[in-house]
Each structure stands twice: as structure tokens, then as C-alpha cells.
N, C-alpha and C positions, 0 to 999 in steps of 0.2 A: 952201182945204182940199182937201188930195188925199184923193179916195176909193180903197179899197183894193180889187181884184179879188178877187173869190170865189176859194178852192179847185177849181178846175175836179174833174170827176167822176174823168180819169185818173190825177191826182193820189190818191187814195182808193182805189182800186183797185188802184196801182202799192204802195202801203204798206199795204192788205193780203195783200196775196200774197206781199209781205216778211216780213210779221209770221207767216202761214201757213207760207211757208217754214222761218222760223227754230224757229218749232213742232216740224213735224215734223222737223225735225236734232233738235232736244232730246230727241223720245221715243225716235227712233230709237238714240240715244246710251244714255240711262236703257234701252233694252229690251235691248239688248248689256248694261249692267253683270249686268242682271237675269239674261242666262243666263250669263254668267261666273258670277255668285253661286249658281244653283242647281245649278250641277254642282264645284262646287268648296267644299268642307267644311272645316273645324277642327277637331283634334282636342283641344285645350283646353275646357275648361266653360265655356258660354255664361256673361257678364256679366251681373250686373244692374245696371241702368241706374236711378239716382234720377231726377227729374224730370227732362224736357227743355224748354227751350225753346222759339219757334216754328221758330227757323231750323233748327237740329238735326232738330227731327222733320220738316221740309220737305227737308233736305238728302237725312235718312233715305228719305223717300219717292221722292225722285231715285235714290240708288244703291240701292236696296232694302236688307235684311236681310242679317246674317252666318248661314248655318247650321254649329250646332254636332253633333258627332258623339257620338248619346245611346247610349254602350255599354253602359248598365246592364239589365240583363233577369233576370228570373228564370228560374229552371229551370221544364220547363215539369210539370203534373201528372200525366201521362202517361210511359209508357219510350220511347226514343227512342234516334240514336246519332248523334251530330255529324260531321256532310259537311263536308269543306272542297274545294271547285273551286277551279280556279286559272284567271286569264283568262290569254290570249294576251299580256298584259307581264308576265304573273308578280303577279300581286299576288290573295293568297288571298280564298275567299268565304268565309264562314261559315253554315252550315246545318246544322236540323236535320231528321231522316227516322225518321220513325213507323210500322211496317207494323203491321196487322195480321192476322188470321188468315181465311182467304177472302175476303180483299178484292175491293170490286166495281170498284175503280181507284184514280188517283191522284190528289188535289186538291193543287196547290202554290200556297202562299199567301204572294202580295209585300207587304209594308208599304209606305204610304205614306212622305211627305219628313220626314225629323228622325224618323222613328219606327224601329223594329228589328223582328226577326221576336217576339220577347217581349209586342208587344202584340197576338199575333194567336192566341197561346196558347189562350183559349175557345173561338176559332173550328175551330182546329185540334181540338180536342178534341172537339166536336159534327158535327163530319165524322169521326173515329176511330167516336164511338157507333152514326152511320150505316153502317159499315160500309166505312169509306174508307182509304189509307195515306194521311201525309200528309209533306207537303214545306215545310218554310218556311225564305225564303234571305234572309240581311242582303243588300241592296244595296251596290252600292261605297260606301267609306266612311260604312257605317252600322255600328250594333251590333258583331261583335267582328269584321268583313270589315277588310280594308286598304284603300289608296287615300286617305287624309288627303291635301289641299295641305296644305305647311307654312304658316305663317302670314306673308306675304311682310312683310316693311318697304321704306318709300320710299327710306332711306336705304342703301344698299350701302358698306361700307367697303374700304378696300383694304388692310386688314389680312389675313395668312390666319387663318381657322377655328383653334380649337385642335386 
């Protein structure tokens, strides 16, 4: 009966530093989809999704989330008059600018991701009572600003557009 030699130590060490390897390709991969995905928006209503499964939401967790573009905002309760800037490719911002009467300056207030300048309205409005003008600007492809990616598909046809 043949006895079988150990796994030597190199052995072990050469296959984790493989398996470490391939690691980090994977996050580094998932961390790229993740900034494609936070700077690139849809202008369609977010889906709702029934239940998922494990692989789905494990897939989900690899490419990250779709962000959708929330242009519903109220008007705000205070007067105000709607700015629109334009960046350097042409594509409009949306804002609105509140002055009012001896103002001790100017406070400009950016929203957060998936949000618009409409949820910051209180805020704006408790800086006005202070004695502030106020500035609040959609971000690219938020609220009613431009800049949507369209929604790509894998498939390209070689048909033209209508």
C-alpha cells in the first residue's frame, strides 16, 4: 500500500494567493460597474420588483442598483424664481433662487443621490427666516435638470431608428 505525500506548505499558499487574486479582479470589477451606475441615471420610473431570489439578489449585489430620475417635486412655500444654468455640453440645470430683503448671504443647498432640490424645501425655508437668500440646484440628471443616459440594450439592431 502506497502512502500518499502530504500537501506541502507552497502548495497552500500558491492557491491562496490565487484565490486572493481572483478576489480582488472581482471587486475591482463590481467597483467599476458601481461607478458606471452612480453617475449614469434613467429617466423611466423605477420598477418594482416582487420577490427575488438568492442568485438575483446576489447578482444585484455584484452589479449594484439602477438609479432612477425622481422629477416629482413640489413647489416650494416660499417666492422664488427658477434658474436654469447650462454646463459646458449644453445640457440644462434646474434651480430655484429665493432672495430676500437685507440678506446676510447666500446658502446653496445640493441634494443628495435619487433625491431633487424639492426635498430640501424646509430647509431652505428655515435659512429664508434667518435672514438668508437661498439657492437650491437639481443635479445632473435629477429633478427637472437634463443629462438622462438613455436606457442602453445588449442587443443592437441593424435596422435604422424610425
Amino acid at each position: 500500500m502506497e502512502k500518499t505525500k502530504p500537501k506541502n506548505f507552497r502548495y497552500y499558499l500558491r492557491l491562496t494567493l490565487w484565490v486572493l487574486l481572483v478576489q480582488a479582479l472581482l471587486a475591482n470589477i463590481s467597483a467599476s460597474i458601481y461607478a458606471y451606475k452612480f453617475t449614469h441615471f434613467y429617466d423611466q420610473p423605477a420598477p418594482r420588483y416582487a420577490g427575488q431570489n438568492i442568485f438575483d439578489q446576489t447578482w444585484k449585489l455584484f452589479v449594484g442598483p439602477r438609479f432612477y430620475k425622481n422629477a416629482e417635486e413640489a413647489e416650494p412655500s416660499f417666492p422664488y424664481r427658477r434658474v436654469t444654468l447650462e454646463t459646458s455640453d449644453h445640457i440644462a440645470i434646474d434651480g430655484w433662487y429665493s432672495p430676500v430683503d437685507t440678506a446676510k448671504g447666500c446658502v446653496v443647498l445640493l441634494h443628495g443621490l435619487t433625491a431633487n432640490k424639492g426635498y430640501l424645501e424646509k430647509e431652505a425655508a428655515v435659512f429664508r427666516t434667518w435672514g438668508y437668500n437661498v439657492l437650491l440646484i437639481d443635479f445632473r440628471a435629477h429633478g427637472k435638470s437634463g443629462g438622462c443616459s438613455p436606457p442602453r440594450s445588449h442587443h443592437r439592431s441593424s435596422y435604422p431608428d424610425p
